[in-house]
Steps between C-alpha positions, in 0.01 A plus 500: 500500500266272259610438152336687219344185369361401785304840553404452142403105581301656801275750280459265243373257738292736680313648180432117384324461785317784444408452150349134629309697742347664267452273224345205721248779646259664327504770797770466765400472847624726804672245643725465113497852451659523874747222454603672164574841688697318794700324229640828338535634801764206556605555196547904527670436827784296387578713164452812648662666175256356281227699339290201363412368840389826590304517232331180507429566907331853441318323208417178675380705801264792316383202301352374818367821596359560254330140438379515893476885558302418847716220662696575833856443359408764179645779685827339592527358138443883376780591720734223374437631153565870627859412638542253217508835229621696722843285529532433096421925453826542712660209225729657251397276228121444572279505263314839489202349281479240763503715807197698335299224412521380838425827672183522255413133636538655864274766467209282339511277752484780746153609283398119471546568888254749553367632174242765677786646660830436324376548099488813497843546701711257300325510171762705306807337716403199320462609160811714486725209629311245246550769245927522619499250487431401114663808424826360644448153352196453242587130518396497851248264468393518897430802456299457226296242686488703815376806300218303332358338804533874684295634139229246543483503853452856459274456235284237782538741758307824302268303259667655166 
């Protein structure tokens, strides 16, 4: 059994990294956006109890989806995501606000995807879970974000 400090040195470690991913690139590459998902999903897989890795994986991974909607590992990073919120809804003390944001996330991707087809379908899924979301936690501020990139891309999508 690992100390609690060193799962907490492990995360820490693990989002530093990721922050200097992201601040040394203006737009992260597959191949950093992969190497970020297989890191949490080290990371998940030794603190199995922990919601934050989960979090960050299901993030890390619809992040990529969503930035490379087309690419051939997009449908096993959706699916990464999917049993990434699926494990922290069965977690007593996960965040609710989070879980919703991150289901919103899923189903925008899933329209980034294929908007002819999957707009229409997963329109309302995502505003409803963005909207949970806030309700649950105003302070959300991914959900915030998430919401006004959906808005605008919305806004691209039917010229209003």
């Amino acid at each position: 059994m690992t100390s609690p400090i060193f799962k907490h040195s492990v995360l820490a470690i693990a989002l530093m990294m990721m922050a200097s991913v992201s601040i040394h690139a203006q737009q992260p590459t597959q191949e950093d956006m992969l190497n970020n998902v297989a890191k949490m999903k080290r990371i998940e897989a030794m603190q199995p109890d922990s919601i934050q890795p989960k979090y960050q994986l299901a993030l890390q991974s619809l992040s990529f989806a969503i930035t490379y909607p087309h690419a051939p590992q997009t449908d096993n990073m959706i699916t990464e995501a999917e049993q990434a919120i699926t494990k922290m809804e069965q977690m007593k003390h996960a965040d609710q606000s989070d879980i919703c944001t991150l289901r919103g996330f899923l189903y925008m991707v899933r329209i980034v995807q294929n908007p002819a087809q999957n707009g229409q379908r997963y329109y309302l899924d995502v505003m409803q879970n963005y909207e949970k979301a806030l309700k649950l936690n105003p302070n959300n501020q991914l959900a915030k974000q998430l919401q006004q990139k959906f808005f605008e891309g919305m806004k691209q999508q039917t010229g209003k």
